[in-house]
N, C-alpha and C positions, 0 to 999 in steps of 0.2 A: 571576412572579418571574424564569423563565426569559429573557423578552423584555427584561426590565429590566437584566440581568446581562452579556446580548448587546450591549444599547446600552450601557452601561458601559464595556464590554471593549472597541468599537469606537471610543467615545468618547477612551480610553486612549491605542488605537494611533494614530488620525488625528492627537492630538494630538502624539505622539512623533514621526510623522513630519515633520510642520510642523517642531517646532523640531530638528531632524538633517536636513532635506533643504531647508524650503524657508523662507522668509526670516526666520524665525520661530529658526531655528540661527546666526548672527550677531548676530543683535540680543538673545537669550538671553545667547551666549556674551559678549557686549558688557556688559550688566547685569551679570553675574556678576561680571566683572573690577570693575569699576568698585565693587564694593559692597565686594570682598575688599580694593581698594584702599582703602577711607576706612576702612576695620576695621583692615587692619597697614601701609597704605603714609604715612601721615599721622603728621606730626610727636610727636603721643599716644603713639604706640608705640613712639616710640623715647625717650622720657621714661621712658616704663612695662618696657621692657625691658633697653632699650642704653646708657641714657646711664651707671648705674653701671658696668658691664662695661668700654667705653669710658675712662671717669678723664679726668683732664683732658687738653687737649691745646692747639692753637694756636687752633683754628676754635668749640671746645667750645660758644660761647654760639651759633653760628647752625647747628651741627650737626642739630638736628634738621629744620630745611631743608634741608639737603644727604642727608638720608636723602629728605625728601618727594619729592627732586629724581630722586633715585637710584632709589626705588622707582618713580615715574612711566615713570621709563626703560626701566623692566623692563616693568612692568602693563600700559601703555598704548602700548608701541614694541613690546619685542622678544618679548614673548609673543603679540599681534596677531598680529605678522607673520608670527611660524612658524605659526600657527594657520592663517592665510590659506595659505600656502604646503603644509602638509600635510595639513590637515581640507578646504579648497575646492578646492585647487591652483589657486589665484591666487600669481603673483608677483610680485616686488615693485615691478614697472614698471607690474603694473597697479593697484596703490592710492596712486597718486601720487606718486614715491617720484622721477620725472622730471623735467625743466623745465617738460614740457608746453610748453602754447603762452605762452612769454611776451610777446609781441609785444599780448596782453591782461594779462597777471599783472604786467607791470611799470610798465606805466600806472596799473596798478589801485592800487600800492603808494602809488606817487610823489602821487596824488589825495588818496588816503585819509589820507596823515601831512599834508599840507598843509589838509586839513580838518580832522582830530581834533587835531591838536598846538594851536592856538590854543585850542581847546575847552578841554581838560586845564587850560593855564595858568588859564584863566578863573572855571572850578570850584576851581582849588586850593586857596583860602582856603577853603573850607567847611570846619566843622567836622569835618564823617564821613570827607572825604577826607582831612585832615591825617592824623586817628586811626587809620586803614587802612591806607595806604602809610609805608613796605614793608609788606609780609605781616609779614614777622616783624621786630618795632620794636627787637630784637637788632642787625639788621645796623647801625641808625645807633652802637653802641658807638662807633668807631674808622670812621675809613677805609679800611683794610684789611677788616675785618669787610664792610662794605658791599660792596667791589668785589669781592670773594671771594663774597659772596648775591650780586650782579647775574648773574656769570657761570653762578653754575649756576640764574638764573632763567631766564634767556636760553634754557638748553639746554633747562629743560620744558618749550616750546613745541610744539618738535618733537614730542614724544611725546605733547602733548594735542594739537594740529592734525591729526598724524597718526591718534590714537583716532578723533576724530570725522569728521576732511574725506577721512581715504585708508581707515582699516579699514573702519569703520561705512558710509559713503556709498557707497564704491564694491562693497563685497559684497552690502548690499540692490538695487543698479542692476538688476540681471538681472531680479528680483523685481518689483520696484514704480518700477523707472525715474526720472522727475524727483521724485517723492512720499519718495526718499529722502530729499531736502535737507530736506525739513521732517521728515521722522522722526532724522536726526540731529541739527536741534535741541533736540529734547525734551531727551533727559540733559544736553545742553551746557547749556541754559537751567540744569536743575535742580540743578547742581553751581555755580551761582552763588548760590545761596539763603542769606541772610547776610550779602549785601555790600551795601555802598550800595541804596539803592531806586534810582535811576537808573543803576546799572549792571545792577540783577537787569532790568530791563525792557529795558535796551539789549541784554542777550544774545542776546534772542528775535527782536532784527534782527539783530547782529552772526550769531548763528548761522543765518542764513535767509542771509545775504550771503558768508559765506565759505564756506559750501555750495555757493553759484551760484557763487563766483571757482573754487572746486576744482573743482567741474562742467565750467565752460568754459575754464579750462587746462588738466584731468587731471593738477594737482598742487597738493601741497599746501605747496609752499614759500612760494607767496607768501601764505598765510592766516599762516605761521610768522611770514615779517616784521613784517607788519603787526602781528597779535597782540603779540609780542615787543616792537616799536618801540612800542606803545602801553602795554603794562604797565610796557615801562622806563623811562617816560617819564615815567610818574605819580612811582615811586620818584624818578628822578632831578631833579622839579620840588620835592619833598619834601627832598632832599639841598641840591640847592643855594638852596633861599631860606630855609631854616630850620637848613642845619645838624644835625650829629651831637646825640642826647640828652646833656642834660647828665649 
């Protein structure tokens, strides 16, 4: 019993270490956000809490989007970062936060919208697509409403690009080197669970490629672009060939 108590107890410690010292303490700390996030950072919460507190206001019907939007900011940008900057002392030149080499990131862009933008169009008559775009089917109220969600969808980029392509990637690099780009696909993959079927399965390239784009720029803006020009792009082929709900 004594031997069994001792491997327990050692069991314990080497495990605490791993996830406080070595790569196993970021990708912990990465889960954790991510799950506190779909628990209060998600639109649910702010129905469930804020919206009567709150009362009406100008934005009220795509409000709980602009809380999704807001919390992201915080969960996935500015909580990261101090994290990285105080718990690793990494700063923020080293999780992407630079131009990096764009002389690759801007080719990369300019490729990828002239590939995917005729895609988009092509698919948009399908049903599931119609149904799905925008996220929140609030924003077609009014045109205002609409151009008021695009802007602050635009900004959640950043702070999911950065979640995955600058905090997550480059804190495990030391660790496990190129093996990170495919360990931060995983949750990227997995936070798309619910969407289209060809988009749940495109994530697991999309997230293995702007891994490799953030890899080999050492930033994460041009995964921002992309990402962004392509989710605005579904809304906006939504917008203008169908028009606001009646």
């Amino acid at each position: 019993m004594q031997g069994l108590g001792r491997n327990l107890v050692n069991l314990g410690r080497e495990t605490w270490l791993v996830l406080v010292r070595g790569p196993g303490a970021p990708l912990s700390f990465a889960t954790a956000l991510l799950l506190l996030w779909q628990c209060y950072g998600y639109p649910a919460t702010y129905h469930e809490t804020l919206d009567g507190l709150v009362g009406p206001w100008r934005y009220r019907a795509v409000a709980p989007s602009l809380y999704w939007f807001a919390t992201n900011a915080i969960m996935l940008f500015a909580v990261p970062l101090g994290a990285a900057r105080f718990l690793w002392k990494r700063p923020a030149r080293d999780l992407g936060l630079g131009l990096g080499n764009w002389r690759v990131g801007l080719p990369a862009v300019g490729i990828l919208c002239v590939l995917l933008f005729p895609l988009i169009i092509l698919v948009a008559p399908w049903s599931d697509f119609r149904s799905t775009y925008p996220l929140d089917p609030n924003a077609l109220r009014s045109h205002e409403l609409f151009w008021v969600y695009e802007a602050g969808y635009a900004s959640f980029f950043v702070g999911w690009e950065f979640f995955f392509r600058g905090f997550l990637l480059f804190t495990l690099e030391p660790a496990l080197g190129p093996a990170a780009i495919a360990v931060q696909m995983v949750p990227f993959a997995l936070m798309h669970v619910g969407k289209p079927v060809a988009e749940m399965l495109g994530s697991v390239v999309a997230g293995l490629f702007l891994g490799v784009l953030a890899w080999r720029t050492r930033s994460v803006w041009y995964g921002v672009a992309i990402h962004a020009a392509v989710a605005l792009s579904m809304d906006f082929v939504v917008y203008a060939r169908w028009g606001l709900n009646p």
